[in-house]
N, C-alpha and C positions, 0 to 999 in steps of 0.2 A: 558383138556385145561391147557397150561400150562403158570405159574403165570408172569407177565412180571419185569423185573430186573433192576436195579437203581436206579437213585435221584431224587427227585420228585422237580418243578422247586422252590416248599418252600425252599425245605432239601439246593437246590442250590445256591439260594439267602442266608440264616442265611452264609453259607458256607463262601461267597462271603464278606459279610461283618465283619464278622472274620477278616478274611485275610485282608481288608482293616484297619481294627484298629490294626492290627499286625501290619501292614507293618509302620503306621502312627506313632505307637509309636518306631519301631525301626528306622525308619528315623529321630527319637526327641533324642534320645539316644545314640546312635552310636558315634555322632559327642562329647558327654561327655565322653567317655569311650576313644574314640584316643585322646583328649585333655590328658586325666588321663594317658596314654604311652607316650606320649610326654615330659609331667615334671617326670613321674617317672625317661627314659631312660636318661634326659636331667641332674638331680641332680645325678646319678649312677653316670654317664660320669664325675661331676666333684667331685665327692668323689673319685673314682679311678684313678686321676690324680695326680700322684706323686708332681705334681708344686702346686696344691692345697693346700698339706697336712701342708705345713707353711703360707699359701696366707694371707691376713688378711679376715676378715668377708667382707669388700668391694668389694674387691678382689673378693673371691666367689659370692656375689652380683651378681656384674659387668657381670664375664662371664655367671652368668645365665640368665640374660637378654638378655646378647648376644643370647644366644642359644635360649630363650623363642620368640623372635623377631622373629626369624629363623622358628621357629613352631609353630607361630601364638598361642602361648599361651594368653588366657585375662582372664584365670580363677583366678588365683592370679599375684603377682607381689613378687619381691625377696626380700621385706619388709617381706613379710607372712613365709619367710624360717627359721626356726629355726636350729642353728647350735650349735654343740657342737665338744671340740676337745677330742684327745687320747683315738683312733684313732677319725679322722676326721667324723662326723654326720649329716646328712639333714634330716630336719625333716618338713615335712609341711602338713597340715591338711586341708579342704574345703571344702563345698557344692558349691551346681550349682542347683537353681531352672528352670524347663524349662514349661514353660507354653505349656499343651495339648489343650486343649478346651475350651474357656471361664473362667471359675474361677476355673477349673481344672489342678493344678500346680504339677510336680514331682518334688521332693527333692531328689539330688543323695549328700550322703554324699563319698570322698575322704580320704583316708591318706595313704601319702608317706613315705617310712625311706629308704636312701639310707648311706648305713655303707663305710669307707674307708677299703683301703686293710691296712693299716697302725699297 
C-alpha cells in the first residue's frame, strides 16, 4: 500500500495564516520604507543642484517642501533637515511608529545623509 502524499488541512491552515501576518505586516511597512526613498532621493536631488550649493538654508528648506508636498512626505518636515556646508550636507534623522494590532506598535528608525557634488 502506498503512503498517501501532502498537507494535511492543519499543516494548510498554520500555512495560511503565516502568510496572512506576512502579508499584514508588509502591507504596514512598505508604505515606511517608499516614504524613506522619497526624502532620501528628494534631499539627493537638492544637494546635487549646482543652485543649491550657495542657496541659503531657506532656500534649501523651501524647495524641499516643494518636493516633500510632491511626494506626500508627513514623516518630518524641513525644520528636521540638518545642513551643513563645504561641500553642501543633508542630514536628517526619524522614526515612524506604525501601529500592528492593538498595543502592538513597530518602531522603524530612519537616517538620511545626502553629500553635494561640490
Amino acid at each position: 500500500m502506498r503512503r498517501q502524499l501532502g498537507v494535511s488541512i492543519t499543516g494548510f491552515l498554520v500555512i495560511c495564516g503565516i502568510l496572512v501576518v506576512v502579508s499584514v505586516l508588509a502591507m504596514k511597512v512598505v508604505p515606511a520604507y517608499t516614504e524613506y526613498e522619497n526624502i532620501k532621493r528628494d534631499l539627493t536631488e537638492i544637494a546635487h543642484n549646482p543652485d543649491m550649493a550657495d542657496a541659503s538654508d531657506d532656500d534649501i528648506r523651501d524647495a524641499f517642501t516643494k518636493k516633500a508636498s510632491v511626494d506626500d512626505v508627513t514623516s518630518i518636515t524641513a525644520q528636521d533637515i540638518d545642513i551643513t556646508r563645504e561641500p553642501l550636507k543633508l542630514h536628517v534623522k526619524y522614526g515612524v511608529d506604525m501601529p500592528i494590532v492593538a498595543n502592538f506598535t513597530l518602531h522603524l528608525n530612519f537616517e538620511v545623509n545626502a553629500k553635494g557634488s561640490k
